[in-house]
The first five atom37 places (N, CA, C, CB, O) and aatype in JSON, in Angstrom:
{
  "aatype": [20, 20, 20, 20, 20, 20, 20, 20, 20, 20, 20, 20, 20, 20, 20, 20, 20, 20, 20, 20, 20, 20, 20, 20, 20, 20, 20, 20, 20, 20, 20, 20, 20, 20, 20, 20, 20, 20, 20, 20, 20, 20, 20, 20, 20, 20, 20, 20, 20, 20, 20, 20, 20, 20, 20, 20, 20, 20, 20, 20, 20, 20, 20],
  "atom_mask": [
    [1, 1, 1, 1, 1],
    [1, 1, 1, 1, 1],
    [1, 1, 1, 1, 1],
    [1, 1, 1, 1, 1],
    [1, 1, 1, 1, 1],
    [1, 1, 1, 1, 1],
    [1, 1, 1, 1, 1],
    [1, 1, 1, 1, 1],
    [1, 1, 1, 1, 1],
    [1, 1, 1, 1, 1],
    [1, 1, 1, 1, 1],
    [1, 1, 1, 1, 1],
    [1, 1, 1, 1, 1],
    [1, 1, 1, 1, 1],
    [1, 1, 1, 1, 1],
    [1, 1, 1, 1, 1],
    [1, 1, 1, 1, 1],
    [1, 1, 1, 1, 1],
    [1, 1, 1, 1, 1],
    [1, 1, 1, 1, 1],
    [1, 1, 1, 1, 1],
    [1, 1, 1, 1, 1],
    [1, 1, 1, 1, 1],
    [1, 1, 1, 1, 1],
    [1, 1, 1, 1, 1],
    [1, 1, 1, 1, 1],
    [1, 1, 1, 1, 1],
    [1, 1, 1, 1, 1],
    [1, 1, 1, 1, 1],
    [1, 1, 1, 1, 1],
    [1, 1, 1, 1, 1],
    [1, 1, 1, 1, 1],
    [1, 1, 1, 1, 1],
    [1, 1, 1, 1, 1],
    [1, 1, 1, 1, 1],
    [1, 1, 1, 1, 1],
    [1, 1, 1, 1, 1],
    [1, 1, 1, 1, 1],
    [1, 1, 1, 1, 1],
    [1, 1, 1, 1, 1],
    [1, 1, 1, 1, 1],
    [1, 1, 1, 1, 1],
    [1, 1, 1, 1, 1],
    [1, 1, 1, 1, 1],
    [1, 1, 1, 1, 1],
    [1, 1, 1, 1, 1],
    [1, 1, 1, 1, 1],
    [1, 1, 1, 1, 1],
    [1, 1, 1, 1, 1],
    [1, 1, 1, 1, 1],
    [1, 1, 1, 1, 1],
    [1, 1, 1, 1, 1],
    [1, 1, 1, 1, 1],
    [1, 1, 1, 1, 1],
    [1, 1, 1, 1, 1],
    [1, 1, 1, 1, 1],
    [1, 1, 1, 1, 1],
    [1, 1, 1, 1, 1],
    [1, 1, 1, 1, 1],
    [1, 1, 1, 1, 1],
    [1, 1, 1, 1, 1],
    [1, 1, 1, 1, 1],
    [1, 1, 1, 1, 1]
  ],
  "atom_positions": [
    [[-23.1, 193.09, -56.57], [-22.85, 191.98, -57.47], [-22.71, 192.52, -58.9], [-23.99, 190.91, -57.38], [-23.55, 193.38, -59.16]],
    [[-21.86, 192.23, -59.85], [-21.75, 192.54, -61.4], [-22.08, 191.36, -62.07], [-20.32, 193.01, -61.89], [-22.44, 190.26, -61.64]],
    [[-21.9, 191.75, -63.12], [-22.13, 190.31, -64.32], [-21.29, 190.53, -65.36], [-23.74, 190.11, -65.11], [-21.51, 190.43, -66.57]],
    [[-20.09, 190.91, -64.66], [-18.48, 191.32, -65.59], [-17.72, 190.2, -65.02], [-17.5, 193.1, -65.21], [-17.22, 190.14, -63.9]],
    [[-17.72, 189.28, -66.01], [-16.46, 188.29, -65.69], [-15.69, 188.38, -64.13], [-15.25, 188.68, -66.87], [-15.69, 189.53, -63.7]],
    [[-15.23, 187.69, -63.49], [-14.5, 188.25, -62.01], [-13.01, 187.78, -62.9], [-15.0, 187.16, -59.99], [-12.08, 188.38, -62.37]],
    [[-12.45, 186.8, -64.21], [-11.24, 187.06, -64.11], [-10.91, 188.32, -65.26], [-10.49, 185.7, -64.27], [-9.8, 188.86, -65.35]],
    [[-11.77, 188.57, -65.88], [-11.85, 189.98, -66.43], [-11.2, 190.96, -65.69], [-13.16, 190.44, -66.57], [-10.05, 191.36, -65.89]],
    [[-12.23, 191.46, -64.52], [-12.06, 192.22, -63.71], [-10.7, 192.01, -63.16], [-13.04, 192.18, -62.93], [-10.0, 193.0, -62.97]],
    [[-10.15, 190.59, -62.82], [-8.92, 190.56, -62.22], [-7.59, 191.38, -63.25], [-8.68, 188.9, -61.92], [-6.67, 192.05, -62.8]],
    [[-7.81, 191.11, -64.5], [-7.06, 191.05, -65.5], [-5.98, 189.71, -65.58], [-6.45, 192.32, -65.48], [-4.79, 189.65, -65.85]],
    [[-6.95, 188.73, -65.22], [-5.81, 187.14, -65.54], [-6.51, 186.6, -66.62], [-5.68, 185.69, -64.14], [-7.71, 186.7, -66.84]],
    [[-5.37, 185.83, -67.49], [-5.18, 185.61, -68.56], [-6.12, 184.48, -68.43], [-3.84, 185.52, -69.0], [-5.91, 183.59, -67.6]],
    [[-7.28, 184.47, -69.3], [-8.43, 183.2, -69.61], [-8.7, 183.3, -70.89], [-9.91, 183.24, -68.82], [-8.14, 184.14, -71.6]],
    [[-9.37, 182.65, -71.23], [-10.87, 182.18, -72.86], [-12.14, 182.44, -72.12], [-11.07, 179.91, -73.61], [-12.21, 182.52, -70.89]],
    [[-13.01, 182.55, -72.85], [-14.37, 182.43, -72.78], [-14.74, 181.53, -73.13], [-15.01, 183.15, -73.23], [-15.71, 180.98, -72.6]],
    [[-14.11, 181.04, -74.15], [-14.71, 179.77, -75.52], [-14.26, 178.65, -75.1], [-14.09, 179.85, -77.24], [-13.4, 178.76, -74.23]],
    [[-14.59, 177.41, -75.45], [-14.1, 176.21, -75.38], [-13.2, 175.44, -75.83], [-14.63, 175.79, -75.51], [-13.05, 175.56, -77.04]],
    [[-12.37, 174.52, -75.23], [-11.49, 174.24, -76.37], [-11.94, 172.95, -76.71], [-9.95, 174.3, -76.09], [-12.69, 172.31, -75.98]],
    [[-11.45, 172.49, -77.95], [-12.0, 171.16, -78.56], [-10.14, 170.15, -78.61], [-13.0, 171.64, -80.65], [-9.05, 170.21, -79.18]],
    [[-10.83, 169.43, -77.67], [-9.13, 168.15, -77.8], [-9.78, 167.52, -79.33], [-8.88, 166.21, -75.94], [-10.9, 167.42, -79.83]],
    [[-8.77, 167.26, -79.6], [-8.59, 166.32, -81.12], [-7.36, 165.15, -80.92], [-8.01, 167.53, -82.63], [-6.42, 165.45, -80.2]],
    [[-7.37, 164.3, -81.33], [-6.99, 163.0, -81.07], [-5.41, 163.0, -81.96], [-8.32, 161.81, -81.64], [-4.37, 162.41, -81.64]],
    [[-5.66, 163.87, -83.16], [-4.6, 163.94, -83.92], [-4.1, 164.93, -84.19], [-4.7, 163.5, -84.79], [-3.11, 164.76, -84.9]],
    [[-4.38, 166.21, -83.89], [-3.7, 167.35, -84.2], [-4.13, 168.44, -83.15], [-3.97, 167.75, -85.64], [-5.16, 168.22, -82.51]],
    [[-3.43, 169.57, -82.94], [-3.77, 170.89, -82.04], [-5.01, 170.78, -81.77], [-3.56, 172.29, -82.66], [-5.81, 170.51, -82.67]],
    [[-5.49, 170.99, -80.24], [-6.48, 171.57, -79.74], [-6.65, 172.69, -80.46], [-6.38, 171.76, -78.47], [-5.76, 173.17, -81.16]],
    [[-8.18, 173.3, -80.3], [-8.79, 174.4, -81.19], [-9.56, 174.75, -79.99], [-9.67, 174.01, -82.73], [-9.95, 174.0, -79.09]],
    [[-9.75, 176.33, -80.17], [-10.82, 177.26, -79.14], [-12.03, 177.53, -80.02], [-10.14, 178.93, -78.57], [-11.71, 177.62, -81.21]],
    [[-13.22, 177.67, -79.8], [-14.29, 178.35, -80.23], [-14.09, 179.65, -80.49], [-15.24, 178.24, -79.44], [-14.83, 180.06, -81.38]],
    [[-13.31, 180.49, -79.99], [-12.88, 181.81, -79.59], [-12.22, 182.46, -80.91], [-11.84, 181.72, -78.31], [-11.02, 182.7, -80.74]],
    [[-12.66, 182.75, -82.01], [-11.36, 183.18, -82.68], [-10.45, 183.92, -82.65], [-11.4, 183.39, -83.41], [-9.5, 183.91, -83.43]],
    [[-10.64, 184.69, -81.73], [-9.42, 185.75, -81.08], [-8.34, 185.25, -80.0], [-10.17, 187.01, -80.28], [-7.27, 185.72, -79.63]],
    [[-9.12, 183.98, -79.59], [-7.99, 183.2, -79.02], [-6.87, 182.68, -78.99], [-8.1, 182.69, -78.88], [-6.85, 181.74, -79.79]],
    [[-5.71, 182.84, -78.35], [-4.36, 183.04, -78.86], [-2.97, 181.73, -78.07], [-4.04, 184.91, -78.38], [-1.77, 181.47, -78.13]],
    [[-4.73, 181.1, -77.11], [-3.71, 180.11, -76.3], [-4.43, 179.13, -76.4], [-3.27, 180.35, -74.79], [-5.24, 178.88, -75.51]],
    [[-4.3, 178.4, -77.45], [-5.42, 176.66, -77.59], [-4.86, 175.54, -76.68], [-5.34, 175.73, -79.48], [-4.8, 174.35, -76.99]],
    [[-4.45, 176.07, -75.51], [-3.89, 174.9, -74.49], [-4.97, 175.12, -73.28], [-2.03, 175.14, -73.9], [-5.48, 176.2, -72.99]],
    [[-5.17, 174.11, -72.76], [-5.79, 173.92, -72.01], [-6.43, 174.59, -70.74], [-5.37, 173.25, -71.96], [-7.53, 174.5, -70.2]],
    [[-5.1, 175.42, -70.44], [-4.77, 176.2, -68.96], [-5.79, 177.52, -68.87], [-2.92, 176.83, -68.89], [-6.49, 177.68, -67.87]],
    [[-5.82, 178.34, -69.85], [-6.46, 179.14, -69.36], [-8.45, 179.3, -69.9], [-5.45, 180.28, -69.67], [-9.14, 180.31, -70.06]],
    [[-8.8, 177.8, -70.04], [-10.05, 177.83, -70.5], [-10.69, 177.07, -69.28], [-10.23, 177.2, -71.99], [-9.99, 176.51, -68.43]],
    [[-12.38, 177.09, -69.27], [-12.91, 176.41, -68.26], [-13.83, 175.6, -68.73], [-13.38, 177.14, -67.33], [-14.47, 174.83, -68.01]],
    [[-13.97, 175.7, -69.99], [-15.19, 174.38, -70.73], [-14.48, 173.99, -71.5], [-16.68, 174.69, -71.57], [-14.28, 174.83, -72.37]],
    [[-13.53, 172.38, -71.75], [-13.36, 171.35, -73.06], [-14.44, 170.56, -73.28], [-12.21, 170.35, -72.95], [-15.44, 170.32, -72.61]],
    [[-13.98, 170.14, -74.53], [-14.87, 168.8, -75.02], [-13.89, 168.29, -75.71], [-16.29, 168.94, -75.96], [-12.88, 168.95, -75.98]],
    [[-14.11, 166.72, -76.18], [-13.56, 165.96, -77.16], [-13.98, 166.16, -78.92], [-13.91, 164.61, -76.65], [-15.16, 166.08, -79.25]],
    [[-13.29, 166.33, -79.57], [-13.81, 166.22, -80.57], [-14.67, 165.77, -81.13], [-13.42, 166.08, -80.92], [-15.49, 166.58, -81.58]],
    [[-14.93, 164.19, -81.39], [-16.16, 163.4, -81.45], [-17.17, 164.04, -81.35], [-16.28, 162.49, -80.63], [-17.74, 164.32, -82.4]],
    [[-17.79, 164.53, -80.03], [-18.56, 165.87, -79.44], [-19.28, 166.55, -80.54], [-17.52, 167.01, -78.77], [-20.44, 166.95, -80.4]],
    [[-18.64, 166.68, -81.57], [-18.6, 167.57, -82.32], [-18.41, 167.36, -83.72], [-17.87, 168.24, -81.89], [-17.98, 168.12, -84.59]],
    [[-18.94, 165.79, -83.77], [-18.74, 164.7, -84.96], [-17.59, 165.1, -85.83], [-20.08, 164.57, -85.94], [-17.73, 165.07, -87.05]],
    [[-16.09, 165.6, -85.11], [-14.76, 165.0, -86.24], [-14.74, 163.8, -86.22], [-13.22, 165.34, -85.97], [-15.42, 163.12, -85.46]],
    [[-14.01, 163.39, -87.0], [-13.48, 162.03, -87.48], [-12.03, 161.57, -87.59], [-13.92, 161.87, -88.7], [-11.6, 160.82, -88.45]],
    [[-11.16, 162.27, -86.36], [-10.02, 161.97, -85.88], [-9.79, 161.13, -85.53], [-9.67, 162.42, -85.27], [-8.85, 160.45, -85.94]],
    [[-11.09, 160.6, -84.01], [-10.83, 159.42, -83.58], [-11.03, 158.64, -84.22], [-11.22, 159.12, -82.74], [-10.53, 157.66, -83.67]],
    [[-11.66, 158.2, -85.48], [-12.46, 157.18, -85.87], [-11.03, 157.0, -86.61], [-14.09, 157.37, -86.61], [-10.71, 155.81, -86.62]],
    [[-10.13, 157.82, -87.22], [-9.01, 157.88, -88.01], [-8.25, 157.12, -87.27], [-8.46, 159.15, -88.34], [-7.98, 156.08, -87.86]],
    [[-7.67, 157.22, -85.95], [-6.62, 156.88, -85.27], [-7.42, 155.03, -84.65], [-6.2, 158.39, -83.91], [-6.77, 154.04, -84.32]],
    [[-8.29, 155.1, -84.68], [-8.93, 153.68, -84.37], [-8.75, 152.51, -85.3], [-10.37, 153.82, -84.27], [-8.64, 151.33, -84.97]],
    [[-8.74, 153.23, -87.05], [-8.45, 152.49, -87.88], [-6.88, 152.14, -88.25], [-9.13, 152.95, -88.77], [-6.49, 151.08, -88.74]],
    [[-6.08, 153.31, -87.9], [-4.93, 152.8, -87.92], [-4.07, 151.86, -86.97], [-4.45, 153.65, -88.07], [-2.87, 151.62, -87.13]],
    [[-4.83, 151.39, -86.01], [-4.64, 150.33, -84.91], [-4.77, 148.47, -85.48], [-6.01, 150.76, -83.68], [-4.63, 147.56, -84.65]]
  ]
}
């Protein structure tokens, strides 16, 4: 057994970090070396809110 990543080891394209959806602009990674803020190659999101922005609260008022 290791405790080296298995898609490391594979060499397929992932994040470590999380990405954060935002309601109004680009997803963001935790990762700053991260180079793909889309969804596909990460395994933990959250919503912004999460993380007290104030996107949604933005897009709620313009309704």
């Amino acid at each position: 057994m290791s405790a080296e990543c298995r898609d490391c080891l594979a060499g397929l394209d992932h994040c470590h970090g999380t990405i954060i959806r935002h309601a109004l602009r680009r997803s963001e990674c935790t990762e700053a070396d991260c180079v793909s803020p889309e969804l596909m190659p990460h395994t933990f999101a959250i919503d912004c809110e999460a993380i007290g922005c104030e996107c949604t609260e933005s897009l709620a008022l313009a309704v």
